[in-house]
N, C-alpha and C positions, 0 to 999 in steps of 0.2 A: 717562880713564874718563868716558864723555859719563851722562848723567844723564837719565829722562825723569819728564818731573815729572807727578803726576796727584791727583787730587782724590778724595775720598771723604766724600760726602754725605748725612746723617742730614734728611732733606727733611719738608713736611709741617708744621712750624712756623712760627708765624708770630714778626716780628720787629716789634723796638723801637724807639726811639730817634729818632738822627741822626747824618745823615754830612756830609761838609764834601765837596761838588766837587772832583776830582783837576782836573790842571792841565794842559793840551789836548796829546796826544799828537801831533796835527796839526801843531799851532801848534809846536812844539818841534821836529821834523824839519827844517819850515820854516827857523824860526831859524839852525840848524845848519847848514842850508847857505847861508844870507844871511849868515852870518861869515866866509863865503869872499870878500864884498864888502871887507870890511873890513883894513886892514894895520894897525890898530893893533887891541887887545886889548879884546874881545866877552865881557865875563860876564854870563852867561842866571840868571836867580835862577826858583828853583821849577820845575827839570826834573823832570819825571817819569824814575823809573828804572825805565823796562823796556826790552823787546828791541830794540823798532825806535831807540830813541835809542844803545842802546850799539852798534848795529850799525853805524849812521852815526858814533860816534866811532870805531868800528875805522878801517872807512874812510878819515876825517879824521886820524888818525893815520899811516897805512899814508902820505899824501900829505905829509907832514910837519909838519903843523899839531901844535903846541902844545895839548893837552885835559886839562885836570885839574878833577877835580869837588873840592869845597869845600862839604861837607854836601851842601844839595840846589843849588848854584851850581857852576857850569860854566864853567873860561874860558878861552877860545879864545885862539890865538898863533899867525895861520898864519907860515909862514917865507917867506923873501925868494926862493923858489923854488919852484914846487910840483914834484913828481915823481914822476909819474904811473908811471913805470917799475915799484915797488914795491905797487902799489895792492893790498887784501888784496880781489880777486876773489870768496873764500867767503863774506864779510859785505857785500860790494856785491850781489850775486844773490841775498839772503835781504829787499831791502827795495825795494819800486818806488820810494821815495822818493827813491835817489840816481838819479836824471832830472833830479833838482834843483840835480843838482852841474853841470848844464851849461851854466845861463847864467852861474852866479858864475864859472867855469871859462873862460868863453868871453872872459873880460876880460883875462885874464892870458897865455892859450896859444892859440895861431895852431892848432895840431891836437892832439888828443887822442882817445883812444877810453876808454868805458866799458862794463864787463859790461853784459848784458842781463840787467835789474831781474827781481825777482822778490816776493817777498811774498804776500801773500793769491792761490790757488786759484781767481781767479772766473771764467775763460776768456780768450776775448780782450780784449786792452785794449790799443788801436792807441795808438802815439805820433804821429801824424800832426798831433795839434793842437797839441802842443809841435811841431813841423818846421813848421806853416801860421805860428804866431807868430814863432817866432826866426828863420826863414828872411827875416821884411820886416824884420830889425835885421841881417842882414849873414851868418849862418849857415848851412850845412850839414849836415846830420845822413842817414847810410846808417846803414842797417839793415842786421847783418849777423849770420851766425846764432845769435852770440852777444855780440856787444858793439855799441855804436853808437862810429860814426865822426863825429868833427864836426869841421867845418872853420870857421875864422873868416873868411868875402871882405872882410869890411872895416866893421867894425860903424859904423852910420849913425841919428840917431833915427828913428824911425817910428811911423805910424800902425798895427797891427793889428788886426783884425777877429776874432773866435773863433767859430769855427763852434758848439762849446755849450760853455758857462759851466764849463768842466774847472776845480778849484780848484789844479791842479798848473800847468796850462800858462798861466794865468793868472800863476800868483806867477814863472814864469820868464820871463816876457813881463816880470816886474815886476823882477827882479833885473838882466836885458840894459838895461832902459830906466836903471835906478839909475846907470849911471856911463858911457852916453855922453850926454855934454853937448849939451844942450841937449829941445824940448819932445819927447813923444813921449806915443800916446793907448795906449788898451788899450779898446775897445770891444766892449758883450753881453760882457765880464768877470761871473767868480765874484763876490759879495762877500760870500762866507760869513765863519764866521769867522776861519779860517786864514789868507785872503788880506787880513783884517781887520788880523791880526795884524803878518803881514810890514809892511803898508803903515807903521805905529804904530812897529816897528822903524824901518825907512827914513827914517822924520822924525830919530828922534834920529841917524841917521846923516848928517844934515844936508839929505836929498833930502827937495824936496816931490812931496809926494804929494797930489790933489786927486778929488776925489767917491769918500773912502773910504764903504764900505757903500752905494755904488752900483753899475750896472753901466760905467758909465765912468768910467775911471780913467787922469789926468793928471800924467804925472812930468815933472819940470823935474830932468833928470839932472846930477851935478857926475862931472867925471873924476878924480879922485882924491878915495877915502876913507882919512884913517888917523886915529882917532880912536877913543878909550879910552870906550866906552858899557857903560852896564848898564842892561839891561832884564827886566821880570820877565813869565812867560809865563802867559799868563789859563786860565782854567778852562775845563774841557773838556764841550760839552753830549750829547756821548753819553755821558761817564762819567754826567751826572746824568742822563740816558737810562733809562740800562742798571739805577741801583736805582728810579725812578719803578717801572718795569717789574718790581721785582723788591717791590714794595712792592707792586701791583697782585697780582700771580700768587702772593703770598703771603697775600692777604688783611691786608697791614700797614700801621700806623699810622704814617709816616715822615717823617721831614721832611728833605728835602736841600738844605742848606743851600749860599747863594750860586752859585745855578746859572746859568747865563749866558742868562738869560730871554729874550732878543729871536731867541734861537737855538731857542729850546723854543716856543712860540706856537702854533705851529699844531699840533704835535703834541700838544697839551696842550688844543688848540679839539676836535680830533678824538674826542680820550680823555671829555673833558666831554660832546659828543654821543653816546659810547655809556654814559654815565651815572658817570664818575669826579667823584667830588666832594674836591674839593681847596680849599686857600687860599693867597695869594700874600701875603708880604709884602717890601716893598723891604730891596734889604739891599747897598745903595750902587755903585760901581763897581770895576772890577779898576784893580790896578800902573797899568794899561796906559792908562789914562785913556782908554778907547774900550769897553770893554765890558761891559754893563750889568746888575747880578747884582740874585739875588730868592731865597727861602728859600720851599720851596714842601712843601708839608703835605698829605700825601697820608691819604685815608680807604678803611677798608675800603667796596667797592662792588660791588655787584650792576650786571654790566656787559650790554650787549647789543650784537648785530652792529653798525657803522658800514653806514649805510644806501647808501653809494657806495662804489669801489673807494678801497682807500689806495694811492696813490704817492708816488713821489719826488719832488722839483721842484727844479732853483737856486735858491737862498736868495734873495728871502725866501719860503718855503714849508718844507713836509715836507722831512727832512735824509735825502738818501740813508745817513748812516751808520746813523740810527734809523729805518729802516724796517723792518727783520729782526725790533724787540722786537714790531713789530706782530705778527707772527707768532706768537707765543708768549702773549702778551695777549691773540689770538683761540682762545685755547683754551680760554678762559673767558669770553669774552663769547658767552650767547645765541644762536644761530642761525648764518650764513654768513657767513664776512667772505671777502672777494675783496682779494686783496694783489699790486698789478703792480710786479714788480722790474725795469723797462723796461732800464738801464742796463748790467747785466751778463747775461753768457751764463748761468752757472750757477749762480747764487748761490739762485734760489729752490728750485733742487733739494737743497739742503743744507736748505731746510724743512721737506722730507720725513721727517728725522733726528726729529723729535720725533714721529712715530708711534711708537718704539722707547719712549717715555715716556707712549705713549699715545692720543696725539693723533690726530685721524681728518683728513689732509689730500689734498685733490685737484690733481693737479700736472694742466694744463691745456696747458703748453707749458715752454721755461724758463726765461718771465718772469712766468707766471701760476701762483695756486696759493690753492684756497679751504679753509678751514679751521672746521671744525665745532666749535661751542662749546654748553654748556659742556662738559667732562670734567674729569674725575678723573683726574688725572696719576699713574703710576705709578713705581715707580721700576726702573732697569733701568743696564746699562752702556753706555758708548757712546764710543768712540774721537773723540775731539774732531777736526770740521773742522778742513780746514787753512785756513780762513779765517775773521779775528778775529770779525766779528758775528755773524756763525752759529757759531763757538764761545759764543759770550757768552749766546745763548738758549738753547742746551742745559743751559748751567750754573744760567741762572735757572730753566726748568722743573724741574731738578732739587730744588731750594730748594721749590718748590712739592709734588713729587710724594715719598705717602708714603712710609717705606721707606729703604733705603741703597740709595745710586747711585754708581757708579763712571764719573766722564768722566777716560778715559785721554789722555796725552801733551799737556799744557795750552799747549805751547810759544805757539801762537797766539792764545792769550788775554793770555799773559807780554808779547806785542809790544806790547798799547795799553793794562794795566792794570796798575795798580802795587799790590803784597800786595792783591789782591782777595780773598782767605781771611781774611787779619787783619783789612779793614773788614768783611766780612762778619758773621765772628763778636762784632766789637764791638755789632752790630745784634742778637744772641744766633742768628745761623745756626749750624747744629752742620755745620762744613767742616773735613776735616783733608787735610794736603798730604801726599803722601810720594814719593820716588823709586824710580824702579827703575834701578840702574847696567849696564852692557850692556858 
């Protein structure tokens, strides 16, 4: 009996307190497939539990690895075979993440094929910069209408180039370079924080790794890993994204505690120039000895339009994952805000969705879309996108707009947030879960 989970929302209050940063839903997918590097035994301490991780353990299972959680620890035991014959195809096609299963993959097995990924609704979204990287380390990769086909001609190190800073085809540029020996670059690389993350793993796997949190990045690959590691995975800065913004659209006095600040900067420079008055205090580093947390104090503010468009950028800039709360913070800010979602096909048309609460917005094309502030959010129902960040803003406008709101079938909030009802309400949000079985 399948379950859809959905949300019911007493909106219109404002909230208290403090919340402590969840623990990077990125960085954890990541991980979980960088265990496939490894033959001896990977426990991940501080996984997030929601969808996209237990999807990727189906997977990881279905192939014969070894997954058992241990509270919030995780630990991995791939087997002396992998076999791919079995692969659970339903929870491979639920996550684009496992794309990522094809450089650790690529070390072990001469050919293999994998579903074609799926996950968040935002259009097209070529693999072509995962095939430009892995193809100068010995790879093959066809596209076929439903799974990718890959071939190993003979893995060799390499220099490659990335056409844009992808933080996926990056970290598999980064896994191929992990264990053939010898030097190999990764050039106009991500170095956001996910790919931050992997690199931080890869040290305690014994690989160096060189100009982490640049765009070039130097592995000095070893050919065999087997070594018992435990690493614990850092804080997520669209989790502390997603309540800034819910602190902001509530009118509340918040403080999110250890947020992963060098990842929030500019979004937070942006927020300050349409008048959010906040304060920062240090608040040391994560596990991971690489990334750098701060306890940030948010004030009710009278906000106005951001006087230039907001965009996305590769880090270090604006975080394409947090570009969507701008949307929803523009519905309170003052005057016209212009929001370009450059990156994906459809995503800013899921902006749209917040006229249903209220909102007076102008879709321009389907990477532009301007948004009239301030309004008085309403409350209404609304069938949750099928994609995480544009779920996420509906949920917070909700929080904001008077009234009971009903956002139906949550599953793709469930994939990057873990009990977001329970923090919620600990903050005093009146949010109740329930199911409908089908």
């Amino acid at each position: 009996m399948q379950g859809e989970m959905n949300f019911v929302i007493e909106g219109g209050k404002a909230l208290s307190g403090s919340v402590e940063t969840s623990r990077s839903k990125n960085g954890a997918v990541a991980l979980l497939a960088a265990s496939l590097l490894n033959k001896g035994t990977t426990t991940l301490h501080r996984m997030p539990k929601i969808e996209e991780v237990n999807r990727l353990i189906e997977v990881l299972r279905s192939l014969g690895v070894a997954v058992e959680w241990h509270g919030t620890s995780v630990r991995i035991k791939p087997p002396v075979h992998i076999d791919m014959g079995g692969i659970d195809a339903v929870a491979a096609t639920k996550t684009r993440s496992i794309l990522m299963f094809i450089g650790p993959l690529a070390h072990v097995l001469k050919k293999f094929e994998l579903p074609q990924s799926g996950g968040c609704t935002l259009g097209l979204r070529s693999i072509r910069q995962h095939l430009w990287v892995l193809e100068k380390f010995g790879l093959t990769i066809e596209t076929l209408s439903d799974r990718y086909r890959i071939h190993n001609t003979g893995l060799r190190p390499a220099a490659a180039i990335l056409y844009e800073a992808s933080d996926t085809a990056t970290e598999n540029g980064l896994f191929m370079a992990a264990k053939i020996q010898g030097t190999s670059i990764l050039k106009y690389a991500s170095a956001n924080y996910q790919v931050q993350e992997v690199c931080g793993f890869l040290q305690e796997l014994g690989v160096s790794v060189s100009g982490i949190g640049t765009t070039t990045l130097t592995v000095e690959g070893v050919a065999d890993i087997h070594k018992d590691v435990e690493y614990t995975v850092a804080e997520d800065p669209t989790d502390a994204m997603f309540f800034i913004t819910t602190a902001i659209v509530t009118r509340s006095a918040l403080t999110i505690a250890k947020a992963p600040i060098e990842f929030l900067e500019v979004e937070l420079f942006v927020l300050e120039k349409m008048g959010l008055r906040y304060t920062i205090t240090d608040a040391g580093v994560s596990e991971n000895g690489i990334t750098r947390l701060a306890d940030i104090h948010i004030e009710p503010s009278e906000l106005i339009a951001f006087p230039e468009k907001i965009h996305a950028r590769p880090y270090p800039a604006l975080n394409i994952d947090n570009l969507p709360f701008f949307a929803v913070i523009a519905t309170q800010a003052q005057g016209s805000t212009l929001i370009h979602d450059w990156s994906y096909e459809k995503r800013a048309i899921y902006y749209t969705e917040l006229d249903r609460l209220g909102a007076i917005t102008t879709l321009h094309d389907p990477h532009r879309i301007s948004i009239e502030g301030r309004r008085e959010l309403k409350a209404a129902q609304v069938i949750c996108p099928p994609a995480l960040r544009p779920a996420t803003i509906i949920l917070v406008a909700m929080l904001a707009a008077k009234g009971r709101s009903m956002l139906r079938n949550v599953y793709s909030i469930n994939r990057g947030y873990e009990d977001i009802a329970e923090r919620l309400r600990a903050l005093g949000a009146r949010i109740e879960v329930y199911t409908d079985y089908v």
